[in-house]
C-alpha positions as CSV (number, residue, x, y, z in Angstrom):
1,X,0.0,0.0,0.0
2,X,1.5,3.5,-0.8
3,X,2.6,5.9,1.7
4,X,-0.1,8.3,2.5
5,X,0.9,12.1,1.8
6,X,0.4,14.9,4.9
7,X,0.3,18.2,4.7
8,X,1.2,20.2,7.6
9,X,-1.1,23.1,8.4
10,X,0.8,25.1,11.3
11,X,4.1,24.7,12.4
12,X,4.5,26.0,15.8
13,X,4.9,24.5,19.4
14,X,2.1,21.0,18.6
15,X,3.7,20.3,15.4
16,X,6.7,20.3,16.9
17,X,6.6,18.7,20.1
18,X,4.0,16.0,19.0
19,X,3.1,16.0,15.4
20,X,6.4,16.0,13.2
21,X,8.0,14.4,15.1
22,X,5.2,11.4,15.3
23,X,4.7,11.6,11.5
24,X,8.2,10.9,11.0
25,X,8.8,8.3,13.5
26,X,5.7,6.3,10.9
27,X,7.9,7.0,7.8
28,X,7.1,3.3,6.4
29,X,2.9,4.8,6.5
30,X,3.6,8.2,5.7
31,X,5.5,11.1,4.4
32,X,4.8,14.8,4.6
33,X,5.1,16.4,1.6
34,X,3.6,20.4,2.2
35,X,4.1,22.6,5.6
36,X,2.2,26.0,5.5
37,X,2.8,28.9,8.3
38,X,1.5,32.4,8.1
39,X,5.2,32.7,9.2
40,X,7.3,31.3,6.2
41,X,10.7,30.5,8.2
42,X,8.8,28.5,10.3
43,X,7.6,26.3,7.3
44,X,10.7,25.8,5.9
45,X,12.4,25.1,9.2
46,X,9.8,22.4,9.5
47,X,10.2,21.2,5.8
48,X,13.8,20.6,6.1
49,X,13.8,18.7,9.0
50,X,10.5,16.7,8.6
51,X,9.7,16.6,5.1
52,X,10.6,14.8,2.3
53,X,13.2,16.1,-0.5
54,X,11.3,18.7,-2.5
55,X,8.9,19.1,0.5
56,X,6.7,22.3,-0.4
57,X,6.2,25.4,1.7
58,X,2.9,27.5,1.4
59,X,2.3,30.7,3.8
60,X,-1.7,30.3,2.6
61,X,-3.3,27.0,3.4
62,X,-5.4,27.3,0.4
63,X,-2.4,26.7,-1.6
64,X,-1.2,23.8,0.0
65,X,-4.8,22.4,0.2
66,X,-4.3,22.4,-4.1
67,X,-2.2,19.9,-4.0
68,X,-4.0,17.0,-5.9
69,X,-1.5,14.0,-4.2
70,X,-2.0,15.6,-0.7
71,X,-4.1,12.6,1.2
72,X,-4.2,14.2,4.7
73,X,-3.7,17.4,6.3
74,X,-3.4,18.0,10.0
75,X,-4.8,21.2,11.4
76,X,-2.4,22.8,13.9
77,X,-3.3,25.8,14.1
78,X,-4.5,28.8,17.0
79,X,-8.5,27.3,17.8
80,X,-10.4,29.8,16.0
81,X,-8.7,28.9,12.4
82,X,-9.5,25.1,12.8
83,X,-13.2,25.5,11.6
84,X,-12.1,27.4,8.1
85,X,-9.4,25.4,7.1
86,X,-11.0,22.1,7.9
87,X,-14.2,23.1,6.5
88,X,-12.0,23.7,3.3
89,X,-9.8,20.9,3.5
90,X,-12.5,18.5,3.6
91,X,-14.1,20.3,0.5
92,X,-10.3,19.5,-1.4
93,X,-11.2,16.1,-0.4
94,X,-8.7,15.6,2.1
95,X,-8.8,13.8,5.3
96,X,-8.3,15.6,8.4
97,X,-6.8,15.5,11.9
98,X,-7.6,18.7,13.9
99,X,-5.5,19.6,17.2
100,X,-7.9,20.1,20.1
101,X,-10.1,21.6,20.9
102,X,-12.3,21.2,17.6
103,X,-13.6,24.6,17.7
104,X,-13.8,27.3,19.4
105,X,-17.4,27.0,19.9
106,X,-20.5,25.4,18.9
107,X,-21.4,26.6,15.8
108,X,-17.7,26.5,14.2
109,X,-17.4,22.9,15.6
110,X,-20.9,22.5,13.8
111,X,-19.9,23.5,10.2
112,X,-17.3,21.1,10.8
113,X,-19.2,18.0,11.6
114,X,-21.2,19.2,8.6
115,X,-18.3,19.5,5.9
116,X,-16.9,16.0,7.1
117,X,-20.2,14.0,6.8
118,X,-21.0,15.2,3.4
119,X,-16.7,15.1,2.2
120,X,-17.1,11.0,3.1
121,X,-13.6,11.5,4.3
122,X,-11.8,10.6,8.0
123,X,-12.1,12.9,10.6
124,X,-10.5,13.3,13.8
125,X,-9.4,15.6,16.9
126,X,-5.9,14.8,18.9
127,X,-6.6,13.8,22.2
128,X,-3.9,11.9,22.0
129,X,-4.3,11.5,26.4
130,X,-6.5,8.8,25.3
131,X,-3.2,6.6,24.3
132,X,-1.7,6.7,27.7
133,X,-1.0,3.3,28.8
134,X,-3.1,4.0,32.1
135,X,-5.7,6.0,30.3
136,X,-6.1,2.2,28.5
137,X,-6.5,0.4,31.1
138,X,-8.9,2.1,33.2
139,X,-10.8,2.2,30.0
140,X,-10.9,-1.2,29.7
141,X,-11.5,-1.4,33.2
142,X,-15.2,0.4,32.5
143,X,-15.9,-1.1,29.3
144,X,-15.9,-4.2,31.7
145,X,-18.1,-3.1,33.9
146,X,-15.8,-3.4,36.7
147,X,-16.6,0.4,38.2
148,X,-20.1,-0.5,38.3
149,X,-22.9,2.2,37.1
150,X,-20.4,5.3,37.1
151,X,-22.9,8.2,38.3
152,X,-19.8,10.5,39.8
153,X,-16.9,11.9,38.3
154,X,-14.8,15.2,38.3
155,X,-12.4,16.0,35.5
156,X,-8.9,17.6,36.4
157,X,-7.1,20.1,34.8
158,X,-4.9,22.1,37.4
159,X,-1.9,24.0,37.0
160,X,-0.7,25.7,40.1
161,X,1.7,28.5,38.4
162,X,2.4,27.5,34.9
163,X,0.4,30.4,33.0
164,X,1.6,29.5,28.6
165,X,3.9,32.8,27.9
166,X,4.7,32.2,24.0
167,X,2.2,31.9,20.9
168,X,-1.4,33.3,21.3
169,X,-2.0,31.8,24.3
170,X,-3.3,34.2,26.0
171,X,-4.9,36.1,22.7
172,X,-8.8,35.9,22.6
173,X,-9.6,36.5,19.1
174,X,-6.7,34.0,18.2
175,X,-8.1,31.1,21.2
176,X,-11.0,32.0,22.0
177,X,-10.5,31.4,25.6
178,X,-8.2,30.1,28.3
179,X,-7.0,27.2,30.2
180,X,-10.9,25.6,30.1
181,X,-10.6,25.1,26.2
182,X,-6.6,24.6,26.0
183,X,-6.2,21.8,28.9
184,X,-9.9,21.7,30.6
185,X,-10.2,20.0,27.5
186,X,-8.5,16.7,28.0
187,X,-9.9,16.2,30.8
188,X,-13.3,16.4,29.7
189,X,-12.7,14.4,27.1
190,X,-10.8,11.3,29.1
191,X,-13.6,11.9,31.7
192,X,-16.8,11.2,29.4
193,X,-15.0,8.9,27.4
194,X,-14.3,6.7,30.5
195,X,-18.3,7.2,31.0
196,X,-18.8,6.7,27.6
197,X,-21.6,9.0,28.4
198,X,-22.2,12.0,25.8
199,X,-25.8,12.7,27.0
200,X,-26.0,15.9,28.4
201,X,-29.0,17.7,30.2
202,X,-27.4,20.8,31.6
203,X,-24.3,22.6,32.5
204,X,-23.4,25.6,34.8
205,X,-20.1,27.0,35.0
206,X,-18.2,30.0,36.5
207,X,-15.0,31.3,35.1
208,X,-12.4,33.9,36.8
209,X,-10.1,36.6,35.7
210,X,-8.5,37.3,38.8
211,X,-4.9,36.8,38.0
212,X,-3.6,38.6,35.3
213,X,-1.8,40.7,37.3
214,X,0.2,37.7,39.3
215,X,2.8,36.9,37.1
216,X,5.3,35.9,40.0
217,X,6.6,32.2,40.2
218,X,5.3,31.3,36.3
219,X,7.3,28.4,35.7
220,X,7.2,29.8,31.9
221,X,8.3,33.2,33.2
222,X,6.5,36.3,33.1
223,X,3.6,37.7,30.7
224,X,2.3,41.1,30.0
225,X,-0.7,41.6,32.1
226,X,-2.1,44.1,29.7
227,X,-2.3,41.5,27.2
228,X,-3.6,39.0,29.0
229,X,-7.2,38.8,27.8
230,X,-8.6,35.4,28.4
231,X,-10.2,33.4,31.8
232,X,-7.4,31.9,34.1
233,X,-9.6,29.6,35.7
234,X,-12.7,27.8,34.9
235,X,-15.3,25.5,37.1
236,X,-18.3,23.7,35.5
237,X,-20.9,21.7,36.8
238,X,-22.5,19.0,34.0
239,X,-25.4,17.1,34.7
240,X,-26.4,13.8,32.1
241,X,-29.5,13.0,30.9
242,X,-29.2,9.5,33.0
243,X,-28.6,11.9,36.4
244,X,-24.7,11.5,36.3
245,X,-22.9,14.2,37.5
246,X,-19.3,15.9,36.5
247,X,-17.3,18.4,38.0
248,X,-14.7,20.5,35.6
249,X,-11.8,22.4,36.9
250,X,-9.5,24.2,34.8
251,X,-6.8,26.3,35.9
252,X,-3.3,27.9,34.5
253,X,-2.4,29.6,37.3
254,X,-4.5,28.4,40.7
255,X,-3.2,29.1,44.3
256,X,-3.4,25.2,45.2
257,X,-1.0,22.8,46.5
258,X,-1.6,19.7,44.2
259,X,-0.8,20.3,39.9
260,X,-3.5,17.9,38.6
261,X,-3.7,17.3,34.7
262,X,-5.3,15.5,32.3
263,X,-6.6,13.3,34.9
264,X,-9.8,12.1,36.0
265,X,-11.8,10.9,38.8
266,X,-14.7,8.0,38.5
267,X,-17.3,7.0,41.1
268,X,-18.8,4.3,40.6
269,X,-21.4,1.8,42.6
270,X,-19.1,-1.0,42.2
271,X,-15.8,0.8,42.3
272,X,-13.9,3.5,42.3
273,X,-10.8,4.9,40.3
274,X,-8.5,7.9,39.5
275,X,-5.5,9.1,37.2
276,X,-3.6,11.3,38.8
277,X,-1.3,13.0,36.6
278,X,0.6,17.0,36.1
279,X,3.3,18.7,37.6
280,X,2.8,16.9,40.7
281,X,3.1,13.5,39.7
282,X,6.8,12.6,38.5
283,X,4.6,9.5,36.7
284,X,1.1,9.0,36.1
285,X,-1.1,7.0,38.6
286,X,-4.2,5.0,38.0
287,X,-5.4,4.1,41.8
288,X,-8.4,1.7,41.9
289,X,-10.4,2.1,45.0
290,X,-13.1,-1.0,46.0
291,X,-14.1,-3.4,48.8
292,X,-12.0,-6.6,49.0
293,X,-13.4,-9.1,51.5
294,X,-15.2,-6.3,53.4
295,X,-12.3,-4.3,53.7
296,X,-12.3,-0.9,51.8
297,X,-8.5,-1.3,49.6
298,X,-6.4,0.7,47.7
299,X,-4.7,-0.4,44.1
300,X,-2.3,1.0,42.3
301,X,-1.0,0.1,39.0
302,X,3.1,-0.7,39.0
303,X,5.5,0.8,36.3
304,X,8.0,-1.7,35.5
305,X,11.6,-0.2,34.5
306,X,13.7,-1.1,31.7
307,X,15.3,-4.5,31.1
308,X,19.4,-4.5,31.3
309,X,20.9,-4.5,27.6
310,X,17.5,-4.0,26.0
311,X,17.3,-0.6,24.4
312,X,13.3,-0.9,23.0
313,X,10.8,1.4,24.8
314,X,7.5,1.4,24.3
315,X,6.1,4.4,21.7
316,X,4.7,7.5,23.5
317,X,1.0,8.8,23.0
318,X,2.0,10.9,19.9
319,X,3.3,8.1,18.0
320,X,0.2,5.9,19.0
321,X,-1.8,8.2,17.9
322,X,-0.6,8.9,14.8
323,X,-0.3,5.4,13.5
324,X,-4.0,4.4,14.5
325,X,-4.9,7.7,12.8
326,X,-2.7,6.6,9.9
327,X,-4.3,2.9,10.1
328,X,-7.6,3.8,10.1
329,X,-7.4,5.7,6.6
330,X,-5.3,2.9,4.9
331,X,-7.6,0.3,6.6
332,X,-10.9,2.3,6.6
333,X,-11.4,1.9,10.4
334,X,-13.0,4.4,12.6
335,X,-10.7,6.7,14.9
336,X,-10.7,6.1,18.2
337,X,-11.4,9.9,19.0
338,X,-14.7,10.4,17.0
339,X,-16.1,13.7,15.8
340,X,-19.4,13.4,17.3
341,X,-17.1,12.7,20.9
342,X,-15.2,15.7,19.9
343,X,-18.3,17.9,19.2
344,X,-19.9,17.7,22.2
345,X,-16.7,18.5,24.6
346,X,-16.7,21.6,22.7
347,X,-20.6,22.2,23.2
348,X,-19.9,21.4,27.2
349,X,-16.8,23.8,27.5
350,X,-19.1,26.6,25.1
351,X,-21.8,26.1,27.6
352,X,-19.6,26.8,30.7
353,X,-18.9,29.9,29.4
354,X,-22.1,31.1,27.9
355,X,-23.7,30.1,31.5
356,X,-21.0,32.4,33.2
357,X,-22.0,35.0,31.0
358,X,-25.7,35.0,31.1
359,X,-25.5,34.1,35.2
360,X,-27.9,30.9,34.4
361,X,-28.0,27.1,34.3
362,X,-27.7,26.4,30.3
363,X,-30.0,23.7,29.2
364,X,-29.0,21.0,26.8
């Protein structure tokens, strides 16, 4: 089967850190052949040392979305860009991977949902926390039924000072909001995807700007506090259809002891469970909590180190990702992070802040 051809579409911190580098560890699946930026070094930075000989560099997306042999094109971009240029990659007949969030809000994540189910293309959004080995097996763990009915959960996304001080982070217009739709949203998606629970009946939410002004201790050094335009911490309440309850805390910069990311917490009438993970936790935990012959017990998964003279290592979350992304377009397979999943994280995180706005419970 042919390599499949990938067009990058924003080079900056993701593609870097996860995306490039993932696409290139999959060279026997893949090759990128096209890398747009609105900033042209960037682009060619990226082409030289991810792309292909001859690799193309476009400052305009439309360009690069042109290309006839392009297959895929990932979207890694600021938030508020992903709906255009994945409504019009999708209408090149491309398939698409989108960074998270999906959109900035409802609507944009919307016209999305619409231009993929009419392209007959793949679609996805990169949660890639859902490839963490412990993430897996606590997923397993519920598929199995071994929580029990899960009626409780809160999803964790906690940074105690570590406010992002470089791209558009921080930019409104470019985001369209703060830590609630940058990290908030891995843990809402881990949290309902645990659940497997996308039913919502209502959502309430506050959100704070209250620290704009408190740039000492950033672990990512000081910002400009008159430039500082979006929420620093977010809080919503979610409420099921079925009567299951979520709690949502986001936070950059919160005056809290414990650093709690991209985890979750599950309550179940079986069992209980958590992932603790973030700047607190040298190494993810997955802690099982139930009653073992009538006495309440603790469990916690065990990390087992390397083996003397063996060099392999299991591939991180990027790669995973990327090569069931990859797999699922060469062997027409569904994603594991579906764009109806996607969609309604975004409609939960939109509601928190239209029910901070207008002061009221929003109603699904």
């Amino acid at each position: 089967m042919k390599k499949l051809k990938v067009g990058i579409i924003g080079c900056g911190g993701i593609a870097n850190q996860k995306h490039m580098p993932a696409l290139k560890a999959l060279s026997e699946d893949c090759e990128m052949v096209a890398f747009c930026d609105i900033i042209e070094s960037r682009a060619v930075k990226a082409a030289e040392q991810f792309g292909v000989p001859g690799a193309r560099v476009y400052t305009d997306y439309r360009d690069l979305l042109q290309e006839a042999e392009i297959d895929v094109v990932h979207v890694l971009t600021p938030n508020v860009s992903h709906c255009p240029i994945t409504v019009a990659a999708f209408e090149a007949g491309k398939h698409v991977m989108c960074e998270k969030p999906m959109a900035h809000n409802t609507e944009a994540a919307r016209q999305m949902l619409d231009a993929w189910r009419k392209s007959g293309k793949k679609f996805t959004i990169a949660y890639q926390n859902r490839f963490r080995p412990e993430v897996q097996t606590l997923y397993r763990s519920c598929r199995n039924g071994e929580l029990g009915e899960i009626y409780f959960a809160k999803a964790h996304a906690v940074r105690r000072r570590a406010v992002p001080t470089w791209g558009v982070f921080q930019n409104k217009a470019e985001q369209g909001g703060g830590p609630l739709i940058d990290i908030g949203t891995h843990a809402l998606d881990m949290t309902l995807w645990m659940m497997d629970n996308y039913e919502v009946d209502s959502v309430t939410g506050s959100v704070f700007y209250k620290m704009a002004d408190q740039v000492e201790g950033n672990i990512f050094g000081p910002w400009d506090p008159a430039t500082f335009e979006v929420e620093d911490s977010a809080f919503g309440f979610i409420k099921m259809k079925n009567g299951a309850t979520i709690f949502l805390e986001a936070s950059w910069v919160l005056n809290v002891v414990e650093s709690r990311e991209a985890s979750t917490t599950l309550c179940g009438t079986k069992a209980g469970a958590e992932i603790r993970s973030g700047m607190s936790y040298p190494k993810p935990e997955l802690i099982y909590n139930r009653v073992l012959h009538g006495t309440p017990t603790d469990e916690r998964n065990s990390y087992m180190g390397d083996v003397a003279y063996f060099g392999g290592a299991q591939a991180g979350e990027g790669v995973a990702e990327a090569r069931q992304w990859l797999e699922a377009i060469k062997y027409d397979r569904e994603p594991l992070v579906q764009p109806e999943q996607a969609f309604v994280v975004t409609q939960i995180l939109d509601a928190i802040y239209q029910s901070h706005a207008l002061g009221k419970e929003i109603k699904f």
